[in-house]
N, C-alpha and C positions, 0 to 999 in steps of 0.2 A: 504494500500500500504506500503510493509514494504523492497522493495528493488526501486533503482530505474529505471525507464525502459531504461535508455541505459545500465546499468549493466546487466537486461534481455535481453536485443539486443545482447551485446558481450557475451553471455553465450548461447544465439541459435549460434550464429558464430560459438564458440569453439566446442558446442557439434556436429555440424555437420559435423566440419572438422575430429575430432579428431574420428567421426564414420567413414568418408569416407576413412581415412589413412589404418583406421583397417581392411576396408572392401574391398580394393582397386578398390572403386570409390563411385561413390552417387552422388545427386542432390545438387553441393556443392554452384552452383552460385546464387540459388534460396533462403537459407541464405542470403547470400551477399547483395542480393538487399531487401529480406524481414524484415532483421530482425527487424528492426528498428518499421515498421507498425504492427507486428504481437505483437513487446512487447508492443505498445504504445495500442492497443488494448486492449489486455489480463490484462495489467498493470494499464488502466489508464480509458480506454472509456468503454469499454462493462458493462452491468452492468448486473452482473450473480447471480446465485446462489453457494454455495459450490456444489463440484463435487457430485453425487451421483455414481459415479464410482469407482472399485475398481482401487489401485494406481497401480497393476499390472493387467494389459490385460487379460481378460477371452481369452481361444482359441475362434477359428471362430466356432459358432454353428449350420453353416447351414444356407440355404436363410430363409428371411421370408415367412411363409404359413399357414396355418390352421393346420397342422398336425405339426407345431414344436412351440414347446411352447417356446421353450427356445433361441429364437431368439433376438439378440437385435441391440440399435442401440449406434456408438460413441457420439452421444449427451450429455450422462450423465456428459461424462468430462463439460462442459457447463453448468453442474446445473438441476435442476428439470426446466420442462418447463412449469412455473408459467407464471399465466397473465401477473405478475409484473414485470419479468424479461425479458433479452432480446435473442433473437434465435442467431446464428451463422451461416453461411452454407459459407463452403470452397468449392470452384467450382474446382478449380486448383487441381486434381487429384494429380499431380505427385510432390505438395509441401507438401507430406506425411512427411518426413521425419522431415521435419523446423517444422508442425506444431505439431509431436512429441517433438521435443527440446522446443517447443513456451509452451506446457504443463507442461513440466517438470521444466522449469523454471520458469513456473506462479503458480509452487506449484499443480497440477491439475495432474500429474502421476508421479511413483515413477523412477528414473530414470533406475532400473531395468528393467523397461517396453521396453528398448531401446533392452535386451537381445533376445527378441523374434524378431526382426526387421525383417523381410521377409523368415520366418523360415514355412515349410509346419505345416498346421493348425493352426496358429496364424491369432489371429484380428489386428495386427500389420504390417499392407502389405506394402511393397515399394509402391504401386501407390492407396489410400485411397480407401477405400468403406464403406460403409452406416454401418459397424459393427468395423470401426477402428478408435480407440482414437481421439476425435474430429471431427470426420466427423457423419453428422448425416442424407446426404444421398448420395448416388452411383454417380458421377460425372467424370463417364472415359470420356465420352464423354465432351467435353470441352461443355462449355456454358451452359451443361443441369442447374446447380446449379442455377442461376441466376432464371431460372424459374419457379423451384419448391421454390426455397424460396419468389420469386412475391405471387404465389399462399397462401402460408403460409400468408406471409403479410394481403392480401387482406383478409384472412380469420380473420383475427386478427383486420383489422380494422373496419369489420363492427360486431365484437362484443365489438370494445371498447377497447379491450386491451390496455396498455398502453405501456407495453414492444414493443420496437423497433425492425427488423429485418436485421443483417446486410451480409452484403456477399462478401465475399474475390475474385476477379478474377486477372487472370492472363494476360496479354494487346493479347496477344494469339487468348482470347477470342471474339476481339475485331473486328475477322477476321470472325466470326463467324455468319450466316444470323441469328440464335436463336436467341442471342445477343439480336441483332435492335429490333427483333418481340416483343421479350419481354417490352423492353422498349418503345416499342411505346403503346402498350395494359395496361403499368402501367400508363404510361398520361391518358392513355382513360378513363380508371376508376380513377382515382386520387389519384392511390395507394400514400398515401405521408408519412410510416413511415420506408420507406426502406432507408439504406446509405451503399452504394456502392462502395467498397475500392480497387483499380487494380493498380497494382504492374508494373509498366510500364519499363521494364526492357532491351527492346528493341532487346533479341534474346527470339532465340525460339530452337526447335527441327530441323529446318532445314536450323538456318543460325538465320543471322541478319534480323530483320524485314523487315528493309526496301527494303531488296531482295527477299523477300519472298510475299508482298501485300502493296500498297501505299493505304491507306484508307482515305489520305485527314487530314482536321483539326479537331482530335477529339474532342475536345472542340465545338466546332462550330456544329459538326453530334450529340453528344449526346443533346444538346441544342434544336437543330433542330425534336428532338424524344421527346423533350420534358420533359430531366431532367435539376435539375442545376446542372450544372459539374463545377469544379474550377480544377486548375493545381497545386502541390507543388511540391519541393524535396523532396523526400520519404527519409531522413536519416538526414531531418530536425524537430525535435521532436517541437520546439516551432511552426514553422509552420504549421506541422499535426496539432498539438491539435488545432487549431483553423480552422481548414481545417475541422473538424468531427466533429466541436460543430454547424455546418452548421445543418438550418431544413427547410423545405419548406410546404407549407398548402397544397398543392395539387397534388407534384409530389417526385419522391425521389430524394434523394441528389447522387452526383458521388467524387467520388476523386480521381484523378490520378496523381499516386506517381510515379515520375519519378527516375528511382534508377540507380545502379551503380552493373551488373552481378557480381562485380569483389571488392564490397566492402569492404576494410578490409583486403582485400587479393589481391593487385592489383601487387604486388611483382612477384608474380607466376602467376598467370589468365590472366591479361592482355593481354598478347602474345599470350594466346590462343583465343580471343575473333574472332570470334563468336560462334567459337566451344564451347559453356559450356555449354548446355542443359543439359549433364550427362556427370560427370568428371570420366572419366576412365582413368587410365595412362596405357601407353605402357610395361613399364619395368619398374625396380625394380629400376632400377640409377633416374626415373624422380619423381616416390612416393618419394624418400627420397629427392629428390632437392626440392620439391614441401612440404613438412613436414617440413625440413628443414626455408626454407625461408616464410611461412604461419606462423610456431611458432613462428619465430623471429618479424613474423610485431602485432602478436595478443601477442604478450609478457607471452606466455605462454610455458610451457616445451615440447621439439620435442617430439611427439607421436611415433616415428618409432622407432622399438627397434635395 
């Protein structure tokens, strides 16, 4: 560890704002609320191997098949998939963007890889898939990630492995019947080397959560399915780590980080909330008030030229 993770925290911030300026808009709030989990991950918890990926993005080679050899998957940023090491799977599709910054600044892609960012036939896609930088499999559908990495797990524990499986979700997901299934079928079998980290952000694509589905006391539901779930502030770093050093003998572990859409940039965002799903601006007067007042609170130089 040679930086430290909130320096990695505020440098997925920057890199995501100062893409979104450029680009006029991006998944600016999902930063906001991630960064902090995503460095404290990459920086601190996960225990990987060196990238075996190149630091710039092969183009997109095509699905996987029998007839294309040349097909691959984003895992490599993650390391060779050694016993000893541990899996990753990013559920949340559409925090492609953070978990390119989350790479770039845990040393894992070169930040030229940003160049390609939703460009046709780049592995570098605005909404992840199983061939882009850190994703290591296809998770449009919300919740699916959760299950394919169950599976993985459970394969991994009864050969012993030692390497952990851990899995990124969006509170989104939380709405999701996969979700529960899942987590009830990993009690059943006692999958227990799974830890489970959801970014509890409280809007979504169609507003604020809580107008969208009341799903009760999630602590208490996940409990009830059968994981141990704890609660912390997601941009509380002492907390986390003792939040993720959690283990359980017979089921997996949950974390929910309760965050802040607007972290870091509550100057400008705030006012918009619930709307931050994906930050578009309207005109050209609100990118630069928004540029403007974002540089000023991340203390770093206005992006709009």
């Amino acid at each position: 560890m040679t930086r430290s993770t909130q320096a990695i925290a505020d440098g997925i911030r920057r890199r995501v704002f100062e893409h979104t300026i450029r680009h006029n808009g991006g998944y600016l709030s999902q930063a906001c609320s991630a960064a902090e989990s995503l460095a404290l991950l990459y920086n601190e918890v996960l225990h990987l191997g060196p990238s075996t990926a190149p630091a710039i993005p092969r183009p997109f080679p095509g699905v996987p098949g029998p007839h294309n050899p040349d097909s691959f998957t984003g895992a490599g940023y993650h390391g060779p998939a050694s016993p000893e090491y541990d899996r990753f799977f990013i559920s949340p599709a559409h925090y492609a963007l953070v978990v390119y910054a989350a790479l770039i600044e845990a040393g894992r892609m070169a930040p030229e890889g940003l160049e390609h960012f939703n460009r046709d036939g780049s592995s570098v896609e605005m909404i992840g898939a199983e061939h882009s930088p850190g994703f290591e499999v296809t998770t449009g559908s919300l919740a699916q990630g959760l299950s394919m990495a169950s599976g993985v797990a459970w394969a991994r524990q009864r050969r012993g492995e030692p390497g952990r499986v851990w899995v990124y979700l969006s509170d989104g997901e939380l709405q999701e019947g996969q979700t529960w299934e899942c987590f009830a079928n990993m009690a059943f079998h006692r999958i227990a080397n799974v830890s489970v980290v959801i970014d509890v952000n409280a809007q979504q694509c169609d507003g604020a959560m809580s107008t969208v589905g009341y799903m009760g006391d999630w602590i208490a539901r996940l409990r009830s399915f059968g994981a141990d779930a704890v609660e912390v502030d997601g941009h509380d770093l002492t907390a986390m780590r003792a939040a993720l050093s959690r283990r359980a003998e017979d089921r997996p572990v949950v974390t929910l980080m309760r965050t802040s859409p607007y972290q870091g940039m509550d100057a400008a965002l705030k006012k918009r909330f619930p709307r931050l799903h994906y930050v578009r601006f309207q005109s050209s007067e609100e990118r630069r008030e928004l540029a403007r007042s974002v540089a000023a609170q991340l203390g770093i130089p206005n992006p709009e030229p």
